[in-house]
ChimeraX commands (.cxc) that place a marker at each C-alpha (Angstrom):
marker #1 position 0.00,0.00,0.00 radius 0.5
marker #1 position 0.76,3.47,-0.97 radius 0.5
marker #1 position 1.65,6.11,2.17 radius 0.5
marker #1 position -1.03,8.87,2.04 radius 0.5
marker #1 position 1.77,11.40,1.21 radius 0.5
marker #1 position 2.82,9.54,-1.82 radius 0.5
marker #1 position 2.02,12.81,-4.45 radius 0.5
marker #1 position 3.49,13.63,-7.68 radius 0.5
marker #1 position 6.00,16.44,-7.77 radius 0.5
marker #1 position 4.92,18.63,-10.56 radius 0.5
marker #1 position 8.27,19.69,-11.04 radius 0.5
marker #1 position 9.73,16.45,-12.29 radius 0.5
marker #1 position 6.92,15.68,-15.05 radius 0.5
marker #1 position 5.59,17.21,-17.66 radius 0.5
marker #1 position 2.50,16.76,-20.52 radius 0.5
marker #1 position 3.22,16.45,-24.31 radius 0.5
marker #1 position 1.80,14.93,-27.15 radius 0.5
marker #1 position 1.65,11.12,-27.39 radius 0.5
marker #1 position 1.10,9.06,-30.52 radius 0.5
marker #1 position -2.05,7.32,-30.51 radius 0.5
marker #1 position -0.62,3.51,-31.05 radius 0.5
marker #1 position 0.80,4.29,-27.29 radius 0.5
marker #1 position -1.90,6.08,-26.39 radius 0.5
marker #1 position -4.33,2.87,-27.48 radius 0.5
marker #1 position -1.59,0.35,-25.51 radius 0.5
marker #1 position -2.12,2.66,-22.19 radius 0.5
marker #1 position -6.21,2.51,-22.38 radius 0.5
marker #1 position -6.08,-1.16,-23.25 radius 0.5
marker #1 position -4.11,-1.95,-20.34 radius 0.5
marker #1 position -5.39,0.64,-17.74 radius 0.5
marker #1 position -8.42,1.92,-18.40 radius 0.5
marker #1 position -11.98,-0.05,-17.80 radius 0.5
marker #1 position -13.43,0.76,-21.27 radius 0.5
marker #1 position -9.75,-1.83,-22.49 radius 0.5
marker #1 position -10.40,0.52,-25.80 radius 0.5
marker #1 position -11.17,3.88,-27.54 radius 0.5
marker #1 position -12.35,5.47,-30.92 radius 0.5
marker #1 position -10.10,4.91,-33.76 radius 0.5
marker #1 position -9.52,8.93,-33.93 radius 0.5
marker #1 position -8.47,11.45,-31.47 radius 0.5
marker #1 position -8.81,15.51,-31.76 radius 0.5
marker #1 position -5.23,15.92,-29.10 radius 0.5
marker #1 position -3.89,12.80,-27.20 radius 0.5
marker #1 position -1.52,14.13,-24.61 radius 0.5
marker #1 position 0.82,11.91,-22.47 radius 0.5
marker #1 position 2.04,12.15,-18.55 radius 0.5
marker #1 position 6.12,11.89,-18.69 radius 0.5
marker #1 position 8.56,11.91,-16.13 radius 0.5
marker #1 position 11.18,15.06,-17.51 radius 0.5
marker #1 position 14.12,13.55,-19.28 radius 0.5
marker #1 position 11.87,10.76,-20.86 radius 0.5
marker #1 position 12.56,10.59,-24.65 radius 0.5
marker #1 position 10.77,7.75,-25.83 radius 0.5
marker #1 position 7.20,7.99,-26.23 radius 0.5
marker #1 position 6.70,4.61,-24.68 radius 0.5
marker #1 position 7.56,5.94,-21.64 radius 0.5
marker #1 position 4.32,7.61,-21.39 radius 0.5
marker #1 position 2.22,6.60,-18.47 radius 0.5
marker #1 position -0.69,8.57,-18.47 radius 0.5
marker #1 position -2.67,9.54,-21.53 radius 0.5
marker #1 position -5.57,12.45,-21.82 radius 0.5
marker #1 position -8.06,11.20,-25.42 radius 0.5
marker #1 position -10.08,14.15,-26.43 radius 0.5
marker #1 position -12.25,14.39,-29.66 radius 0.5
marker #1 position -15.52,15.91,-30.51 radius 0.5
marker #1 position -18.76,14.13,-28.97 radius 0.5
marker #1 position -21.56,13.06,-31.11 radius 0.5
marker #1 position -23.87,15.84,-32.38 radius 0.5
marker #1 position -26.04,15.38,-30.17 radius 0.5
marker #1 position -24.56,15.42,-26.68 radius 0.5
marker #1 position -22.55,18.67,-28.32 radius 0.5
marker #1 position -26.13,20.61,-28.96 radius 0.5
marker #1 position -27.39,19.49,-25.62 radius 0.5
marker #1 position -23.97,20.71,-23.98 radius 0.5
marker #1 position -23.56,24.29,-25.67 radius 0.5
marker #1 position -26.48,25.10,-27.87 radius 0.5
marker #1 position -25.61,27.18,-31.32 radius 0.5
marker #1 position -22.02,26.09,-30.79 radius 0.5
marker #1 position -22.27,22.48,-30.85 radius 0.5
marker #1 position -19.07,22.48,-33.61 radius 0.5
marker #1 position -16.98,24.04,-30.36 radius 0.5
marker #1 position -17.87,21.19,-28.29 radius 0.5
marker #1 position -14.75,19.24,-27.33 radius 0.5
marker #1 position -14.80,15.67,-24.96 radius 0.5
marker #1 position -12.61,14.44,-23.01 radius 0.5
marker #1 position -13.35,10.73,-24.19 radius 0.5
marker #1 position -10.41,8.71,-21.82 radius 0.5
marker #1 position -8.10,9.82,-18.73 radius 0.5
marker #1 position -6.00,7.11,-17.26 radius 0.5
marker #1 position -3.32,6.66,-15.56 radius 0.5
marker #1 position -1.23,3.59,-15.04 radius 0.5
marker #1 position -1.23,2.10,-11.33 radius 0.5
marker #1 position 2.12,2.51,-10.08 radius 0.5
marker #1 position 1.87,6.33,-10.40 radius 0.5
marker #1 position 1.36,9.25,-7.60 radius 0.5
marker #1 position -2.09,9.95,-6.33 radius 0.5
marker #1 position -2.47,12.88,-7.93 radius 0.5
marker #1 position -1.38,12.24,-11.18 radius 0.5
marker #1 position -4.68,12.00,-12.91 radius 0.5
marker #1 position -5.39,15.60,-11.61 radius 0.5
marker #1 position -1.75,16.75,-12.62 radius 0.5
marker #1 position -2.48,15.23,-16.12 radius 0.5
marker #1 position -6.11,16.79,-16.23 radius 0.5
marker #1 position -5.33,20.51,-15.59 radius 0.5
marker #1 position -2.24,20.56,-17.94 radius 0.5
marker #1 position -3.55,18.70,-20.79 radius 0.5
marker #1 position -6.90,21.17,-20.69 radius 0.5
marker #1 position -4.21,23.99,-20.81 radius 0.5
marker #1 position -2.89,22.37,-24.08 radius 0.5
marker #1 position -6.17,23.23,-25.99 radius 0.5
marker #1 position -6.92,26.51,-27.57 radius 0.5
marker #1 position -9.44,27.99,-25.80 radius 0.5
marker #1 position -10.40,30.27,-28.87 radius 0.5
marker #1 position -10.79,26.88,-30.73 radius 0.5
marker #1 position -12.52,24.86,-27.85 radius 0.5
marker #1 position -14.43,26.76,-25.47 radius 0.5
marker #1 position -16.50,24.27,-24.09 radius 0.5
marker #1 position -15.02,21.00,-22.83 radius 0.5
marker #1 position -17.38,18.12,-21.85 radius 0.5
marker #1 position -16.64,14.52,-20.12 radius 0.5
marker #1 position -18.26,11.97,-18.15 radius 0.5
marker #1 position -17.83,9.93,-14.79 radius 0.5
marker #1 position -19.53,6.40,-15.47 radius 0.5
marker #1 position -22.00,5.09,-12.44 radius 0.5
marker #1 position -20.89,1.76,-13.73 radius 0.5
marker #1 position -17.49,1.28,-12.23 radius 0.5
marker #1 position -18.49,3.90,-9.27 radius 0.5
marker #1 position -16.92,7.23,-10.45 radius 0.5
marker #1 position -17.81,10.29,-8.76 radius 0.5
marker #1 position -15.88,12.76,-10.89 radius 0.5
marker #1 position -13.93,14.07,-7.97 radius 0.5
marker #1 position -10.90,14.67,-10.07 radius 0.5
marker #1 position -13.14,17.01,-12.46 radius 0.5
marker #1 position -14.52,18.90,-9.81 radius 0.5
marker #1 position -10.86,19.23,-8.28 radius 0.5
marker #1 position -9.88,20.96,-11.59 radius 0.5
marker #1 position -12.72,23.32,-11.59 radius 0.5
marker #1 position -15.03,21.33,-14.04 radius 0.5
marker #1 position -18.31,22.26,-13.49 radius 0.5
marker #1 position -21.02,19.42,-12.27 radius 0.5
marker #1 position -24.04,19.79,-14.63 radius 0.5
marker #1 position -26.30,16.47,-13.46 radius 0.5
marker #1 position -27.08,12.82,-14.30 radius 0.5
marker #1 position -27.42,11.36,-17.79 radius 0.5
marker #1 position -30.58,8.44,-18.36 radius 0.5
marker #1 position -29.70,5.49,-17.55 radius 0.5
marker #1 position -28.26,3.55,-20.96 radius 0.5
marker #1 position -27.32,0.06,-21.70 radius 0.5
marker #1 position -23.77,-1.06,-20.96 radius 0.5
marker #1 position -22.04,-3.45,-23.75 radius 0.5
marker #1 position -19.03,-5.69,-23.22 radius 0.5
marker #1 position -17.18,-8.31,-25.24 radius 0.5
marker #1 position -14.52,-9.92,-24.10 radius 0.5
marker #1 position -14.17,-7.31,-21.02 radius 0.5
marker #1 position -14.12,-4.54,-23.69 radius 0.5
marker #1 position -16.64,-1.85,-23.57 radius 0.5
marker #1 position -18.73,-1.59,-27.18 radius 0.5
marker #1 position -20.52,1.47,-27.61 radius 0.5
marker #1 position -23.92,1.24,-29.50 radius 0.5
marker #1 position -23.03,3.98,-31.86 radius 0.5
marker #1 position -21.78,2.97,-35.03 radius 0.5
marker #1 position -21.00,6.01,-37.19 radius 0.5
marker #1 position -24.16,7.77,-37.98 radius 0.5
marker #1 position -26.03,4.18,-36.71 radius 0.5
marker #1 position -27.14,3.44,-33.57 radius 0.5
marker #1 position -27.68,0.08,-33.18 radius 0.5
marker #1 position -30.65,-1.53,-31.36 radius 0.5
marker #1 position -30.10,-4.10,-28.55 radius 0.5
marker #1 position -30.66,-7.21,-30.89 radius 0.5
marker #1 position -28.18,-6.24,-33.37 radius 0.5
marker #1 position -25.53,-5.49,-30.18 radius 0.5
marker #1 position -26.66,-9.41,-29.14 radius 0.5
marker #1 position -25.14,-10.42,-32.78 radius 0.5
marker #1 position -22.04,-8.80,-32.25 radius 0.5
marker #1 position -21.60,-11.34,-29.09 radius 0.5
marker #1 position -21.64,-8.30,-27.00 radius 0.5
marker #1 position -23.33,-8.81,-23.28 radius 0.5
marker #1 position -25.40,-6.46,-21.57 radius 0.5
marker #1 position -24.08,-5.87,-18.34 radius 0.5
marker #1 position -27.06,-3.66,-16.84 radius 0.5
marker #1 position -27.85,0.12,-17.71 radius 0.5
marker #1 position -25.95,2.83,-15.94 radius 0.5
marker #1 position -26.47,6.47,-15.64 radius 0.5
marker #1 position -23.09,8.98,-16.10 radius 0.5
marker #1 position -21.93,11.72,-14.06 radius 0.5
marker #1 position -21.92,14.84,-16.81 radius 0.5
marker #1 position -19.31,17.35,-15.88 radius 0.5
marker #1 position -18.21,20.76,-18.03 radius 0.5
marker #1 position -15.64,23.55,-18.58 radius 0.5
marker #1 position -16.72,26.69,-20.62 radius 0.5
marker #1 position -14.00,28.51,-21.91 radius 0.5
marker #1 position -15.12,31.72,-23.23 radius 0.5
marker #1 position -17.68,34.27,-21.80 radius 0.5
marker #1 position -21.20,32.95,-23.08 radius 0.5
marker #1 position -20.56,29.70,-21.80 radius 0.5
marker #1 position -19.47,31.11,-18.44 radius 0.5
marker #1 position -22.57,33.00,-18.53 radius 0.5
marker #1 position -24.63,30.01,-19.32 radius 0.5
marker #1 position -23.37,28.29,-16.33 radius 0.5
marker #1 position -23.99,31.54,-13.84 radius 0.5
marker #1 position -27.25,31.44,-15.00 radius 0.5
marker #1 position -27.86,27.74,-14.75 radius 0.5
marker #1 position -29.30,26.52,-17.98 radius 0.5
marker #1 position -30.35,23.84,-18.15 radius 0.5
marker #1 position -28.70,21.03,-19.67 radius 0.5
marker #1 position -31.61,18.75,-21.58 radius 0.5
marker #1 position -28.92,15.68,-21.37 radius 0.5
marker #1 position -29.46,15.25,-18.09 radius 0.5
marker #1 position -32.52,13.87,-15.51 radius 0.5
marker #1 position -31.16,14.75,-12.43 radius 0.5
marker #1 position -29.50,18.58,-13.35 radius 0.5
marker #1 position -27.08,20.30,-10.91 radius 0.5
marker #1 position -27.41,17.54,-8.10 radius 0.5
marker #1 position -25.38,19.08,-5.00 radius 0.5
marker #1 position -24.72,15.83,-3.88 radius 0.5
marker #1 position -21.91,15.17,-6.21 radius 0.5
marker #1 position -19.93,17.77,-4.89 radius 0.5
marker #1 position -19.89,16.08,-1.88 radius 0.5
marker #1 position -17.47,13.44,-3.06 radius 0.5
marker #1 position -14.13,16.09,-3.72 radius 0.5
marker #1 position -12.55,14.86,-0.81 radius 0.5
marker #1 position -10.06,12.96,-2.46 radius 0.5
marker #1 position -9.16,14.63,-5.86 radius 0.5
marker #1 position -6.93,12.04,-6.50 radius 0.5
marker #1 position -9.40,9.40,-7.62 radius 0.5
marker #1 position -8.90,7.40,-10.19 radius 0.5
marker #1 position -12.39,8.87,-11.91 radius 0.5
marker #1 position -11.19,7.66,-15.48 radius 0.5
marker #1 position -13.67,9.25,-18.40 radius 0.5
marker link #1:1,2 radius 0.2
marker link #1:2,3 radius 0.2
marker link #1:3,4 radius 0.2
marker link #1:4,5 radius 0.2
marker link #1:5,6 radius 0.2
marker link #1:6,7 radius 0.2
marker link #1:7,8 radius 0.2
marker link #1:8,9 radius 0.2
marker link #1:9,10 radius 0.2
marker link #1:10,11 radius 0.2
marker link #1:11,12 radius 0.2
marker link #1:12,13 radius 0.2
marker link #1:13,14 radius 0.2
marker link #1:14,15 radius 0.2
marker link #1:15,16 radius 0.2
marker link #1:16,17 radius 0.2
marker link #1:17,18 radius 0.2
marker link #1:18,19 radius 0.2
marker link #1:19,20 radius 0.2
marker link #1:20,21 radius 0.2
marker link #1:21,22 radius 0.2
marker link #1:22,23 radius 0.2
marker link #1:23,24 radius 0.2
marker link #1:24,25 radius 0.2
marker link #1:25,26 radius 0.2
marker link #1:26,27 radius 0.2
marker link #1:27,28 radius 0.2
marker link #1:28,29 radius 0.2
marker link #1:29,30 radius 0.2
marker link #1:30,31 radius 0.2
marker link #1:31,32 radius 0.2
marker link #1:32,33 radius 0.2
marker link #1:33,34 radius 0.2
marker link #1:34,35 radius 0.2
marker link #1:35,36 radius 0.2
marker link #1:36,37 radius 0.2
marker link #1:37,38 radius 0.2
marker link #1:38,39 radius 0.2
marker link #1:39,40 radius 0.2
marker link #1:40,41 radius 0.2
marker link #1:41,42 radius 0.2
marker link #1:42,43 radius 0.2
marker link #1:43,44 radius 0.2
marker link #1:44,45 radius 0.2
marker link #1:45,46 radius 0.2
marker link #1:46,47 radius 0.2
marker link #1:47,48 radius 0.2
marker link #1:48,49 radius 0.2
marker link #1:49,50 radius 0.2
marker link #1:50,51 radius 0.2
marker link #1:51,52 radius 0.2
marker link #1:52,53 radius 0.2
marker link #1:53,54 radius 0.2
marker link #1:54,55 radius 0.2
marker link #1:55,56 radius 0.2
marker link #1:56,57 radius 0.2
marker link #1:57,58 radius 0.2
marker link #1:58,59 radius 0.2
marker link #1:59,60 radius 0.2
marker link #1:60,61 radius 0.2
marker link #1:61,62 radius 0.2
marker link #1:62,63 radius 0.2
marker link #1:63,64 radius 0.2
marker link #1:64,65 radius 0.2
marker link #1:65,66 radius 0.2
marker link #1:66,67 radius 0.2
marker link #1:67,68 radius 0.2
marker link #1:68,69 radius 0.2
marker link #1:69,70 radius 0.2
marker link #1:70,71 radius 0.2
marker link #1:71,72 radius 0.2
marker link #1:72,73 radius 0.2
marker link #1:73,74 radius 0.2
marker link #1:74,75 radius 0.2
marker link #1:75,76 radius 0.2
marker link #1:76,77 radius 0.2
marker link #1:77,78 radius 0.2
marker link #1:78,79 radius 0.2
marker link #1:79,80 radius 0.2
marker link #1:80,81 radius 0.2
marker link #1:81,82 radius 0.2
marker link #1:82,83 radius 0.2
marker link #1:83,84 radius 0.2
marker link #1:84,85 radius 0.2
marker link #1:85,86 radius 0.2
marker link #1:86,87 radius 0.2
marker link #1:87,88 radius 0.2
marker link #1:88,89 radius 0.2
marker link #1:89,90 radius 0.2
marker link #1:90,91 radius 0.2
marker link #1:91,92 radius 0.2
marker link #1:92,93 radius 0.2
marker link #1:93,94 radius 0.2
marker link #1:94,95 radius 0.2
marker link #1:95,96 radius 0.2
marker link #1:96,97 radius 0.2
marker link #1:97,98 radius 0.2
marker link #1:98,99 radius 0.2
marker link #1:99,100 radius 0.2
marker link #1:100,101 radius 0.2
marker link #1:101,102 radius 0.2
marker link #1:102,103 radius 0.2
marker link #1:103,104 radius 0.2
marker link #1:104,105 radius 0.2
marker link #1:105,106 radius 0.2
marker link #1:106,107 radius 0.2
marker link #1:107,108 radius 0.2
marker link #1:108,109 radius 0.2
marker link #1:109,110 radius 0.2
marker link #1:110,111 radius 0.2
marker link #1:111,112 radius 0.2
marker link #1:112,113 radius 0.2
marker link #1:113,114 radius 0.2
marker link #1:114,115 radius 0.2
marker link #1:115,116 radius 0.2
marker link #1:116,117 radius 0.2
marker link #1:117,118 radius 0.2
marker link #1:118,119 radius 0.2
marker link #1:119,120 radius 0.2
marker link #1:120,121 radius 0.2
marker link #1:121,122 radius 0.2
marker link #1:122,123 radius 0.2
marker link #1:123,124 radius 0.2
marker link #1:124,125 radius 0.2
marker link #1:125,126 radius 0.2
marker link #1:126,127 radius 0.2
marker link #1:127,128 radius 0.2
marker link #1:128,129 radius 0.2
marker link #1:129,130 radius 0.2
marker link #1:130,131 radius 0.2
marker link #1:131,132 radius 0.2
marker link #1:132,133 radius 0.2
marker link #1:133,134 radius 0.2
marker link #1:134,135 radius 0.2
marker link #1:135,136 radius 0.2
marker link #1:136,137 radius 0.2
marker link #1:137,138 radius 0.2
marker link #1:138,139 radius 0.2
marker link #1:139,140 radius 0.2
marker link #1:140,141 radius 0.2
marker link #1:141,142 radius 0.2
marker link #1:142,143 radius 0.2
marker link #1:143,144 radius 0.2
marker link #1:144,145 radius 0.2
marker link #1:145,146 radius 0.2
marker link #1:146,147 radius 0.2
marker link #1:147,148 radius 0.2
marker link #1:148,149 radius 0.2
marker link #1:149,150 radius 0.2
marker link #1:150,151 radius 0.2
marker link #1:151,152 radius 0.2
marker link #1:152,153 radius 0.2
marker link #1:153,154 radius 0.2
marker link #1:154,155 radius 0.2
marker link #1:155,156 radius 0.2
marker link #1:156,157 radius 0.2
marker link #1:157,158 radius 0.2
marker link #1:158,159 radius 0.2
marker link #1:159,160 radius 0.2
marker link #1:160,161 radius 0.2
marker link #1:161,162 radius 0.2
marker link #1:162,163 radius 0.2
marker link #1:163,164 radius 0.2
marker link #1:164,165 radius 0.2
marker link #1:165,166 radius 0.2
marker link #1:166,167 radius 0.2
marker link #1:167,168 radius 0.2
marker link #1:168,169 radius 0.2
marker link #1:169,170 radius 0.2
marker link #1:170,171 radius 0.2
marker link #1:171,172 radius 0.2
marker link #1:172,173 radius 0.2
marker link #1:173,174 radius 0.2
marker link #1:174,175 radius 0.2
marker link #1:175,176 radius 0.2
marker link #1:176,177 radius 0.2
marker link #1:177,178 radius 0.2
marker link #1:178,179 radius 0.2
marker link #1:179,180 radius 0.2
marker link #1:180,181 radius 0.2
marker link #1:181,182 radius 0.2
marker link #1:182,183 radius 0.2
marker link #1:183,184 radius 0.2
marker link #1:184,185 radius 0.2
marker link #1:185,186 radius 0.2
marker link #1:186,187 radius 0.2
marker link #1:187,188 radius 0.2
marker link #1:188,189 radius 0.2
marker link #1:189,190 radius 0.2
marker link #1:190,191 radius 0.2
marker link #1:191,192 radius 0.2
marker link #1:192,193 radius 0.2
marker link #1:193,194 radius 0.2
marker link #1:194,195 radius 0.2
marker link #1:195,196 radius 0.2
marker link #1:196,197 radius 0.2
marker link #1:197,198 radius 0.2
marker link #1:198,199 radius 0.2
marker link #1:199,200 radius 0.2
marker link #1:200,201 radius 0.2
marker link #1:201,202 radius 0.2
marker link #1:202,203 radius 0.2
marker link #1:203,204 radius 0.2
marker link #1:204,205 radius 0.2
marker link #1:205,206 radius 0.2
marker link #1:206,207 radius 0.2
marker link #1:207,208 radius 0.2
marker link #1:208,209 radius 0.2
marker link #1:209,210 radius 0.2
marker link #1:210,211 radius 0.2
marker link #1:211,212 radius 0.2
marker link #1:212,213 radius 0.2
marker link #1:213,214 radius 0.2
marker link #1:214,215 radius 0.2
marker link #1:215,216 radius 0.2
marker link #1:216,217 radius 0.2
marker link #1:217,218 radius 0.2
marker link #1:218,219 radius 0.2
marker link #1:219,220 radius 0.2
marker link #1:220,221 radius 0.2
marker link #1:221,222 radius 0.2
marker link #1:222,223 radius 0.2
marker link #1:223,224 radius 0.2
marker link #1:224,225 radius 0.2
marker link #1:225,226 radius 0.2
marker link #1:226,227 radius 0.2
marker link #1:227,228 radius 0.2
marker link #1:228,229 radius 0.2
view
């Protein structure tokens, strides 16, 4: 076991770009989901300084654009500014407060001009809060339905298949297995002064059931949760 002071020294590691065959080997390994979309928008790594070799990555931030959809619902009339923070994981053996580290740096990375509303998720299904969003000033926004959960082989498979969505018989065919339906945890980060606004004046966010539940503020105790997106 870990001693509780065991933190990461910002001073000895850095974020940088990561290329996405090491970026897919980290989620794989690491993260719950064991995969990710075949794109990525920025995929920044956690590296101790000195590192040279991108393999010696061991944390990875995946960001692209989320569907349409979840990008109106999100920021409305600027759904093409919409960017997600898809994955966020860190491998075991590192400091506490890594994922945090890695969170607030890689958000730095991304022009704000470009991106001014970030969006990501904590999944009910493996028990994540989103303490390590809230720690980085991400904005808690409420509770998405409850959807089905897909596996194969351990591997999460989403039900959205390009512009398709497919329907639970046709996930059945893949030989993927239900595993129950799970609510998220929908967190936010406007960037620019209309979305700031938005949030001071607590739109609402037609995503969600539950919207601006006080509760999950509640669990920021420990920012160094391993809340992977």
């Amino acid at each position: 076991m870990k001693p509780a002071c065991d933190c990461l020294r910002a001073a000895e590691w850095e974020v940088r770009d990561v290329e996405i065959g090491i970026a897919r080997r980290l989620v794989e390994e690491n993260h719950y989901a064991r995969g990710a979309s075949n794109t990525a928008t920025y995929l920044h790594g956690l590296f101790r300084k000195g590192d040279i070799f991108q393999e010696q990555c061991v944390g990875l931030a995946w960001w692209l654009p989320p569907t349409r959809s979840c990008a109106e619902a999100t920021y409305p009339g600027h759904w093409k500014e919409v960017l997600s923070l898809s994955r966020l994981v860190i491998e075991p053996s590192i400091s506490q407060n890594a994922c945090t580290f890695l969170l607030a740096r890689s958000r730095k990375l991304i022009p704000e001009g470009v991106w001014p509303c970030l969006v990501t998720y904590a999944d009910e299904w493996r028990g994540h809060s989103g303490a390590i969003y809230l720690a980085d000033n991400w904005e808690y926004v409420g509770k998405t339905k409850p959807q089905r959960t897909y596996v194969i082989d351990g591997r999460m498979v989403a039900r959205k298949a390009g512009p398709h969505t497919r329907t639970h018989a046709e996930m059945l065919a893949l030989g993927a297995e239900m595993v129950g339906s799970f609510a998220k945890h929908k967190f936010v980060f406007f960037r620019d002064a209309a979305g700031v606004l938005r949030r001071k004046q607590r739109v609402l966010d037609t995503s969600v059931t539950q919207p601006l539940q006080s509760t999950a503020r509640t669990t920021s105790t420990k920012p160094w949760l391993r809340a992977g997106g």
